[in-house]
C-alpha positions as CSV (number, residue, x, y, z in Angstrom):
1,X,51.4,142.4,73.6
2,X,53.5,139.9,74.6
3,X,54.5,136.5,72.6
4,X,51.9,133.6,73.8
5,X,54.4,130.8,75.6
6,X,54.5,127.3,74.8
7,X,56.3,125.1,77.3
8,X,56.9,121.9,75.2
9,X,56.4,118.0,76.9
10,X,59.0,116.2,77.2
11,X,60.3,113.7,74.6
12,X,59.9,110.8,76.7
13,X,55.9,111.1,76.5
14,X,55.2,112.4,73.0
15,X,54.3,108.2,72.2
16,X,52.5,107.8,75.7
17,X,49.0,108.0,75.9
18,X,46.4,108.8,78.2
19,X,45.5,105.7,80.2
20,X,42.3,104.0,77.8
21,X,40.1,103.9,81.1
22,X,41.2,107.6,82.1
23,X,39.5,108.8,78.8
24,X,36.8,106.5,78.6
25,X,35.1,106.0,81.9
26,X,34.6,110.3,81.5
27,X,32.7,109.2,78.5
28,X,30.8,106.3,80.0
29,X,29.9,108.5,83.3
30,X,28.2,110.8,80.8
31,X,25.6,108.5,79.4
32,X,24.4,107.8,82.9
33,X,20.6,109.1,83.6
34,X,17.9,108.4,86.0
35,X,16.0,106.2,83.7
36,X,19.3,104.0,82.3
37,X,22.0,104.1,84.6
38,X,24.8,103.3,83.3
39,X,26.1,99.6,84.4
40,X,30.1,99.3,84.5
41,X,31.5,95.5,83.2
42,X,34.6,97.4,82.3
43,X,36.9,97.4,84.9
44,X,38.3,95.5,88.0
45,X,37.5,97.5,90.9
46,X,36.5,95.1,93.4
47,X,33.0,96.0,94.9
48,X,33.0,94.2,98.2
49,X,34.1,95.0,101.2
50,X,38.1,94.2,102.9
51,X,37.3,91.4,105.7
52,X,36.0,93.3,109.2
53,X,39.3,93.1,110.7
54,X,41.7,94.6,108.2
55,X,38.9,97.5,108.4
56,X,38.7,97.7,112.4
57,X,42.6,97.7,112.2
58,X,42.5,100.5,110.1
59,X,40.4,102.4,112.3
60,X,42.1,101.6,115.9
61,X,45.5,102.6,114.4
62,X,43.9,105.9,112.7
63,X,42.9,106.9,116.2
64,X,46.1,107.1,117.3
65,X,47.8,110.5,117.3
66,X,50.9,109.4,117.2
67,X,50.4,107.1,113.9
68,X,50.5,109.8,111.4
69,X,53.8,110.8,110.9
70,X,56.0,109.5,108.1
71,X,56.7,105.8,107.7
72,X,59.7,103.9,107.2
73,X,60.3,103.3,103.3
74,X,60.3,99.7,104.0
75,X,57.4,99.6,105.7
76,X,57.0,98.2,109.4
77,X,58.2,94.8,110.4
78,X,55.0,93.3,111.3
79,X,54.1,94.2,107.8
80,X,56.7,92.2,106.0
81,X,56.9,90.1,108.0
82,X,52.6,89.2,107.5
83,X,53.8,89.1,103.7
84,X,56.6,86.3,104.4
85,X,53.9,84.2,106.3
86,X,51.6,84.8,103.5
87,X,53.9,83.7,100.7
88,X,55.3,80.6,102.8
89,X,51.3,79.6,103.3
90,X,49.8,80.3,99.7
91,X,52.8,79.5,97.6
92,X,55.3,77.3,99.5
93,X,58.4,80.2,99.0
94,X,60.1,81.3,101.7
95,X,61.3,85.0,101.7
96,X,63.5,86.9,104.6
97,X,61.4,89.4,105.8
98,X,64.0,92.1,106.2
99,X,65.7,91.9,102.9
100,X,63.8,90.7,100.0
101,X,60.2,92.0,100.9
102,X,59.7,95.8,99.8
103,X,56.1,96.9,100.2
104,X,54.3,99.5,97.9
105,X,51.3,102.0,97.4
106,X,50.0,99.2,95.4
107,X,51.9,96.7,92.7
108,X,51.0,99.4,89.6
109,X,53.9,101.5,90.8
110,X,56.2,98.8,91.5
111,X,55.7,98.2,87.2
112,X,57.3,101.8,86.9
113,X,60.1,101.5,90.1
114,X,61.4,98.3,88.6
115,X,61.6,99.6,84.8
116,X,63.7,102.6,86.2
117,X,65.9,100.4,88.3
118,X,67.0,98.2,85.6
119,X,66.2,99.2,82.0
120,X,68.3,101.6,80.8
121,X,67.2,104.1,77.5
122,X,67.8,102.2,74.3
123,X,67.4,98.5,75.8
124,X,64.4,96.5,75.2
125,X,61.5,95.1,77.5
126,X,59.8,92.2,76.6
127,X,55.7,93.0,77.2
128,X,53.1,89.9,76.6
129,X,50.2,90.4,74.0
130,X,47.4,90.4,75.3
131,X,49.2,92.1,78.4
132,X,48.5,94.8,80.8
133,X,49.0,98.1,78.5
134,X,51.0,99.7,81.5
135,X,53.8,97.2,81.1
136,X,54.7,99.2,77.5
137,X,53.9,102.3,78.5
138,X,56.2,102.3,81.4
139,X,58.9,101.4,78.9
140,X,58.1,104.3,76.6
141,X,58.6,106.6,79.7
142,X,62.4,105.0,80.8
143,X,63.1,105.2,76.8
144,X,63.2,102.1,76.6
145,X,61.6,99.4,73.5
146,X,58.7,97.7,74.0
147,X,58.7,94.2,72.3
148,X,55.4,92.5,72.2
149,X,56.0,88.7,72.2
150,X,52.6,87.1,71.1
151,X,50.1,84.5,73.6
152,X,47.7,82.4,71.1
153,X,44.6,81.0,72.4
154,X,45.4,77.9,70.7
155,X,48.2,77.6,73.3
156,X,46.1,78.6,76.0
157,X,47.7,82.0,76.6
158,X,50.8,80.6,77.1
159,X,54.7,81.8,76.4
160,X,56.1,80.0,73.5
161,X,59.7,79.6,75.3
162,X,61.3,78.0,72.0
163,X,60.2,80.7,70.0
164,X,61.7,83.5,71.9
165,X,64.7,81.5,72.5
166,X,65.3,81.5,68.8
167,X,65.2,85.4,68.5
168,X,68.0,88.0,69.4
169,X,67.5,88.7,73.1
170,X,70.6,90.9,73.3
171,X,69.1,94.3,74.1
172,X,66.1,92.8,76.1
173,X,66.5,94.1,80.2
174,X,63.0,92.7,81.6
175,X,60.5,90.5,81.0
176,X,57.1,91.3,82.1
177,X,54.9,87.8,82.7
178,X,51.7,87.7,84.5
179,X,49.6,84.3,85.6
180,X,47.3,84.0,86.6
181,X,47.0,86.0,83.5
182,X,45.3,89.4,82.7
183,X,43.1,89.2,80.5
184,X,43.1,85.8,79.5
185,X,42.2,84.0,82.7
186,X,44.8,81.4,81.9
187,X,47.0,79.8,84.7
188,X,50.4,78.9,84.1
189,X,51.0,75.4,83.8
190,X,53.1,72.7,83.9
191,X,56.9,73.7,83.7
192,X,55.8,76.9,82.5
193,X,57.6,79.0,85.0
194,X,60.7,76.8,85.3
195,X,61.3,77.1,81.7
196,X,61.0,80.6,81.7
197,X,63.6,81.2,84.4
198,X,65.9,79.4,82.6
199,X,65.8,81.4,79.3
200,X,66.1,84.6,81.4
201,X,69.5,82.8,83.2
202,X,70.7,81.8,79.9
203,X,70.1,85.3,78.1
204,X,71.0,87.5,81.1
205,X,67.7,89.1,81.6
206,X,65.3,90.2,84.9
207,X,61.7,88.4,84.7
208,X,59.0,89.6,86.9
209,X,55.4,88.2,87.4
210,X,53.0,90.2,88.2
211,X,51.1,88.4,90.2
212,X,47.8,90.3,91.6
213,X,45.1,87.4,90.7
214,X,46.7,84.2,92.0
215,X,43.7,83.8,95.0
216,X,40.4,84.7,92.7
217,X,39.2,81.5,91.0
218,X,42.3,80.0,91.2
219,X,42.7,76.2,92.6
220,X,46.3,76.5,92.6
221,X,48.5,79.4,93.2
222,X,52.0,79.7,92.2
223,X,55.2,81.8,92.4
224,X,57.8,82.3,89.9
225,X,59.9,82.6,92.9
226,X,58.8,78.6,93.9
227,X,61.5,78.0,90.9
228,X,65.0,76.6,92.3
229,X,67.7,79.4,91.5
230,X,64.7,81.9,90.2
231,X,66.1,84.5,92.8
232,X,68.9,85.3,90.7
233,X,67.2,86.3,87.6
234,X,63.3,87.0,89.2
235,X,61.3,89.6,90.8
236,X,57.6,88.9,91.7
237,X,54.7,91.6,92.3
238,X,51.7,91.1,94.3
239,X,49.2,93.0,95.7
240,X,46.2,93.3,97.8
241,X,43.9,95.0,95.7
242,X,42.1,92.2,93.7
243,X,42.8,89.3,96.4
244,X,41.8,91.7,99.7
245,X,39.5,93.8,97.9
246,X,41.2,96.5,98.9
247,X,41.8,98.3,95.5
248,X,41.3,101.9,96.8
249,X,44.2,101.2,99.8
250,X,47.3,100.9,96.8
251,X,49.0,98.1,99.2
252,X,51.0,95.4,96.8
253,X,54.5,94.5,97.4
254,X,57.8,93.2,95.5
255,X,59.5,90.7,96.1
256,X,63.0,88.6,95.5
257,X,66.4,88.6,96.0
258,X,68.1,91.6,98.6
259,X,70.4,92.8,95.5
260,X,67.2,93.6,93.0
261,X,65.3,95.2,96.1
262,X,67.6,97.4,97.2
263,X,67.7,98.1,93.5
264,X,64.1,99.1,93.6
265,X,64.0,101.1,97.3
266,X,67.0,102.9,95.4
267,X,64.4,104.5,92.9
268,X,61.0,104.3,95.4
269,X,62.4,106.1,98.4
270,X,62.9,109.1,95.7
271,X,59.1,109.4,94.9
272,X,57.5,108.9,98.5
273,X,57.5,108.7,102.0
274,X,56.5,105.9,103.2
275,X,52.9,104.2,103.7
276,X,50.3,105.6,106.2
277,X,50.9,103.6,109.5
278,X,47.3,103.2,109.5
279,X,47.3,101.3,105.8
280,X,50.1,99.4,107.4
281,X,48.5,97.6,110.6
282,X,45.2,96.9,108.3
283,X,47.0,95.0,105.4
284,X,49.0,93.0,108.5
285,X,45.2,91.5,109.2
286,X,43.8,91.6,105.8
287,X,47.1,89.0,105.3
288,X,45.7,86.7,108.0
289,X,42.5,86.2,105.6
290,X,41.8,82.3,106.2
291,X,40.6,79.7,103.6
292,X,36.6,80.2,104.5
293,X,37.2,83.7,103.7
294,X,38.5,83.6,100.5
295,X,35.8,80.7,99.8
296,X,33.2,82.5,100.2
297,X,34.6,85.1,98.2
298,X,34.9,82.7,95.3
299,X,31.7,81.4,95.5
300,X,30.1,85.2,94.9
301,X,32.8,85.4,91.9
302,X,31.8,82.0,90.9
303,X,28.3,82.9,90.6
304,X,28.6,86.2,89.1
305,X,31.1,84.6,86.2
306,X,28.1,82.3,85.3
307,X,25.7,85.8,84.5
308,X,28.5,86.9,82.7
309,X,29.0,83.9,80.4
310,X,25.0,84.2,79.6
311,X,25.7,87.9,78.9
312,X,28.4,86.4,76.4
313,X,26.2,84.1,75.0
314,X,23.4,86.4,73.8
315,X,25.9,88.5,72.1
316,X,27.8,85.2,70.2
317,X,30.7,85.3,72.3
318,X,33.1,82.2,72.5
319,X,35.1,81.7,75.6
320,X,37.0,79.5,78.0
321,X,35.1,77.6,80.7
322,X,38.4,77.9,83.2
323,X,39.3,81.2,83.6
324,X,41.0,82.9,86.9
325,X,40.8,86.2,88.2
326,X,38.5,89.1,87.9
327,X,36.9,89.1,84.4
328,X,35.9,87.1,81.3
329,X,37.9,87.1,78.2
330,X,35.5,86.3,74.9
331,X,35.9,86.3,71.7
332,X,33.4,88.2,69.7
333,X,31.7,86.3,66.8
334,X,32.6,86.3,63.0
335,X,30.4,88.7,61.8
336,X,31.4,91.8,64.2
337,X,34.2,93.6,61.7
338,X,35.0,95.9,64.4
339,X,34.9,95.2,68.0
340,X,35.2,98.0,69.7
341,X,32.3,100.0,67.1
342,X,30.9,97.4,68.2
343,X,30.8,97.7,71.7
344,X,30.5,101.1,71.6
345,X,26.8,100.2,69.4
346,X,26.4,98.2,73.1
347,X,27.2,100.7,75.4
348,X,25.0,103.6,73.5
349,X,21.9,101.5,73.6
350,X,21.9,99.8,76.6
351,X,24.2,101.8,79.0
352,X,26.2,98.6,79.4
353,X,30.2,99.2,79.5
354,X,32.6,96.3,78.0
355,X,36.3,96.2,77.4
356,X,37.5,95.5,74.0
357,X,40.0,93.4,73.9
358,X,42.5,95.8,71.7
359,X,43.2,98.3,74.5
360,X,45.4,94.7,75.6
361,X,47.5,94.3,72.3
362,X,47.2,93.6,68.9
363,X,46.7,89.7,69.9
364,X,43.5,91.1,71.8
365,X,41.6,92.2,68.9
366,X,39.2,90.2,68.7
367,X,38.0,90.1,72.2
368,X,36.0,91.3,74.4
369,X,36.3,91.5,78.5
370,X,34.0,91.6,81.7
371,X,34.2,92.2,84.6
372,X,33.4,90.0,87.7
373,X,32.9,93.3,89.8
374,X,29.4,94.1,89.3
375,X,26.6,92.5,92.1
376,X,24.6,89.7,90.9
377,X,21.4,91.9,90.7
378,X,23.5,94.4,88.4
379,X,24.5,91.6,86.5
380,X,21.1,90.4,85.6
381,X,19.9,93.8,84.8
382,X,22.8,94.0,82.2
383,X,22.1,90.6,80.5
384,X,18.4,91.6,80.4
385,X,19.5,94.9,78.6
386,X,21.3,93.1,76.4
387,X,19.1,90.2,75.8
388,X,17.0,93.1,74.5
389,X,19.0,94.5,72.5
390,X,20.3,91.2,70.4
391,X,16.4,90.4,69.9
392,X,15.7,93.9,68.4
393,X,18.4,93.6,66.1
394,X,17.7,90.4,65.2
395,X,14.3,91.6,64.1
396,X,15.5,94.8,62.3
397,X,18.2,92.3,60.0
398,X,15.3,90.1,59.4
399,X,13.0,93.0,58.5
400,X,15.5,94.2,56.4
401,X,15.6,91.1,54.3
């Protein structure tokens, strides 16, 4: 019999882990029966629907038999050009439509395109905490050292520019930012952005926002790239997948200077073939969105955010009353040692599914985050479950004493 084989991973993932959702929505789909299904606050997977054009687009260019051959890696003109339009109109930056526009199968893969272009094995890339966990992991894979740099609630979420400017940037490649931020909900403000474009120019590093959440409860949206001389140390990601509802499509883009997106087509035109034509002609018309569209889409956030901050109040949460984007970051009360057990205590007894904060960072601990993505009626059924839940606990600690 012949020696069993054992083909060993490569080094560069024996620290990476499975994606925290990957794992646990298998685990959350199990619990779901007839009698409690299982009500998903977890993540932000918008539920409604792209605006009627972007999906008739989609369908008159699928017809087309001649549509469904491979794309150019840059995408079509119409497309980046639609994108220039909409970053003139929504954040005052103007950007040339055939060289500093590179459109992607969604923003996500632009995180890993631009970590490969610039960050070289051994070099370090500066990832906020609480921060998107994709931002590190992406380092680990380019071999590369993540370097947490901490957001404090008492500072609303915000960099502390001196404080980095005070460390040893020498190794550091890339810093990741992201406002409107995820999970926090905090805007950036002020100076914010200048300030942080000037520490990358003076320690001779590239700074990208990701920038997904910039139209979802958000009075006032704003580009790094708005910052005089950002172009020469700044990239910027956005998408339409949170904004356009149009998660499932994988349409972002990046943006910035020709020399840093050349950079990046260097590395994506190795890993696809360019975007469906189809895909193409309906984000050109999802881009044309106008202000009552995006209204009313706030207003249905708007409301839903109020169920959730109930929800938070029958379990003890604190929070923020201004918070952008998809979700609601809390902080769970003193007496929970544990959050996620916690949550977990949640999720087994009532079938309701909430983030803890830790999958975010070590500065996430002691939070908890929901989603806006859930319909209103969902959303009542959930803080009715959990209403329940708080009172018969409440009793049981009161019986117990």
């Amino acid at each position: 019999m012949s020696e069993p084989v054992h083909i060993a991973m490569a080094d560069r993932i024996a620290q990476v882990e499975e994606y925290y959702f990957s794992k646990k929505l298998a685990e959350v789909r199990g619990l779901d029966t007839p009698a409690l299904p299982v009500i998903n606050l977890g993540i932000g997977s918008p539920d409604l629907a792209p605006s009627a054009d972007t999906i008739e687009a989609l369908h008159t260019s699928a017809r087309n038999p001649a549509h469904h051959g491979y794309q150019s890696y840059k995408g079509i003109p119409a497309l980046r050009q639609s994108i220039a339009a909409f970053s003139q109109r929504t954040y005052g930056v103007t950007l040339d439509a055939e060289t500093e526009i590179l459109p992607l199968m969604g923003s996500k893969e632009g995180i890993m395109h631009i970590t490969l272009a610039f960050v070289n094995p051994g070099e370090e890339v500066l990832i906020p905490d609480p921060g998107y966990p994709t931002y590190a992991t992406v380092a680990k894979i380019a071999g590369a050292t993540p370097r947490p740099y901490t957001l404090r609630e008492d500072a609303n979420w915000s960099v502390d520019v001196a404080a980095l400017r005070a460390q040893d940037l020498s190794k550091v490649k890339v810093m990741w930012v992201n406002y409107p931020h995820m999970p926090t909900g905090a805007t950036v403000s002020g100076n914010a952005f200048a300030e942080l474009v000037a520490l990358a120019r003076e320690k001779n590093f590239l700074i990208v926002n990701d920038n997904p959440y910039s139209l979802i409860l958000n009075d006032a949206p704003a580009s790094i790239l708005a910052v005089p001389e950002a172009s020469t140390v700044a990239l910027e990601l956005n998408s339409l997948s949170k904004s356009h509802n149009m998660a499932g499509w994988r349409i972002g883009w990046a943006a910035g200077k020709k020399e840093y997106i050349d950079a990046v087509l260097r590395v994506k035109s190795n890993m696809d073939s360019g975007m469906f034509l189809g895909l193409q002609h309906a984000a050109v018309e999802a881009l044309k969105n106008d202000a009552d569209w995006f209204e009313g889409l706030n207003n249905i956030y708007l409301k839903r955010s109020q169920l959730v901050r109930q929800l938070l109040d029958e379990m003890g949460c604190t929070y923020h009353a201004q918070q952008s984007g998809l979700f609601v970051w809390a902080k769970a009360p003193a007496h929970v040692r544990d959050v996620a057990q916690w949550l977990d205590g949640i999720l087994y007894a009532t079938h309701v599914f909430i983030t803890p904060g830790f999958i975010f960072g070590a500065a996430g601990q002691r939070y908890v985050r929901v989603s806006l993505c859930a319909p209103e009626e969902k959303l009542r059924v959930a803080l009715a479950r959990i209403r329940e839940f708080v009172a018969k606990n409440r009793k049981t600690e009161i019986t117990a004493v």
